[in-house]
C-alpha positions in Angstrom: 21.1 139.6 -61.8 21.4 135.8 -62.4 20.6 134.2 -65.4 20.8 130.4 -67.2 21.1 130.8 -70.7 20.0 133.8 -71.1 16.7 133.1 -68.6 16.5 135.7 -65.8 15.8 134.2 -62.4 14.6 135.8 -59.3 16.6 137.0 -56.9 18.0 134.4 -54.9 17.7 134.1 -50.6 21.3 132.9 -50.9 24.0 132.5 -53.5 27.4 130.8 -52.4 30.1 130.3 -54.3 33.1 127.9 -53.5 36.2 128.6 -55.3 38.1 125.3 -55.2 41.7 124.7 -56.3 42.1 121.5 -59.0 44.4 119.1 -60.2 48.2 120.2 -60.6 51.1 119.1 -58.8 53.2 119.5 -55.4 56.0 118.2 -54.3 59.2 120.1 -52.1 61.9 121.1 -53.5 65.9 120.6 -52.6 65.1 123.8 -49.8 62.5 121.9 -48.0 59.9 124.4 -49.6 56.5 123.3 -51.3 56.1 124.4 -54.8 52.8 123.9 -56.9 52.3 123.2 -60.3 49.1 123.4 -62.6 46.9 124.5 -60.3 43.8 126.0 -61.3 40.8 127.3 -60.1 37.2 126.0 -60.4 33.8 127.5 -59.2 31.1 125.7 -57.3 27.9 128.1 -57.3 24.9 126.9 -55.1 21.8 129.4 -55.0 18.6 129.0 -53.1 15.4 130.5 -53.4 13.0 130.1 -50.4 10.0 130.2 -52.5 9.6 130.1 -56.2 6.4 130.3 -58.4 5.2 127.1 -60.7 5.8 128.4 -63.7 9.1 129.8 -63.1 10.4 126.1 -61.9 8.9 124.6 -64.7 11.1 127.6 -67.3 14.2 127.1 -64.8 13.5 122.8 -65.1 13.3 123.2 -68.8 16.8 124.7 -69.2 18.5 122.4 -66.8 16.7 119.3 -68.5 18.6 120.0 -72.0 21.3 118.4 -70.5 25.2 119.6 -71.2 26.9 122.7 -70.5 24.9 125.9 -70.2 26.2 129.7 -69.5 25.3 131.1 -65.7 26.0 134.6 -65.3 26.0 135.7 -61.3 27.5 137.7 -59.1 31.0 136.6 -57.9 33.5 137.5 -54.9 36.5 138.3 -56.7 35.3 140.1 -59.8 31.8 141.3 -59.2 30.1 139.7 -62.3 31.0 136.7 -64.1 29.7 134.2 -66.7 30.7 130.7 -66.7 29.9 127.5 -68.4 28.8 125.0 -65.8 26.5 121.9 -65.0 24.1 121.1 -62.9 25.2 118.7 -60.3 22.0 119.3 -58.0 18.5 120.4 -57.9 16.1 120.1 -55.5 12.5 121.5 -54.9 9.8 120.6 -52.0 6.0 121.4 -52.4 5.1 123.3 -49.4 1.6 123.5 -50.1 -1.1 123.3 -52.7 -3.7 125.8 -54.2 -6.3 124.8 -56.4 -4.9 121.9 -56.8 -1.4 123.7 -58.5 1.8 122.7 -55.9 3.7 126.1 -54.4 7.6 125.5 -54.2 10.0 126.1 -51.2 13.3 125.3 -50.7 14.0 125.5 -54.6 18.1 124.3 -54.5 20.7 124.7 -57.4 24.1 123.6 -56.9 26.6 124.0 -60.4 29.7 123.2 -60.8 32.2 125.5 -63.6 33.6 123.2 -66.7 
């Protein structure tokens, strides 16, 4: 299950997460070898949804809109569940066709990035 703050979303078509190695320090030491310092780990989570109903975009648009830090909880590669406070670097939504006047969403693109 994946949730914003607490607001379940839908299952995703695709959730990738990009564990990136930040900051710290390398340099070789007087063997030749390379030793790094500091280094730590951060998490870049993008989930796509192929289609997505109005009202959940507008509950999902909502959250994101606040502004800040918010919690995501999703599944993760190394330890099967994990909650992190993150922020929205991305979103992204196409109308791929209207009914009754009301747009349906496609392509409904999240991409976070961990504090």
């Amino acid at each position: 299950m994946i949730s914003i703050n607490g607001l379940s979303l839908p299952s995703p078509h695709a959730l990738t997460v990009q564990i990136i190695p930040k900051g710290g320090t390398s340099q070789y030491n007087a063997l030749g070898q390379l030793v790094q310092e500091g280094v730590r780990e951060k998490r870049m989570v993008e989930i796509t949804w192929h289609r997505m109903a109005g009202d959940q975009l507008q509950a999902l648009s909502q959250v994101l809109s606040a502004g800040g830090f918010f919690t995501l909880v999703y599944p993760d590669p190394l330890s099967s569940r994990r909650e992190m406070i993150c922020c929205i670097k991305r979103q992204t939504a196409r109308v791929w066709q209207y009914q009754q006047d009301a747009p349906k969403w496609a392509d409904v693109q999240l991409t976070l990035e961990e504090q």
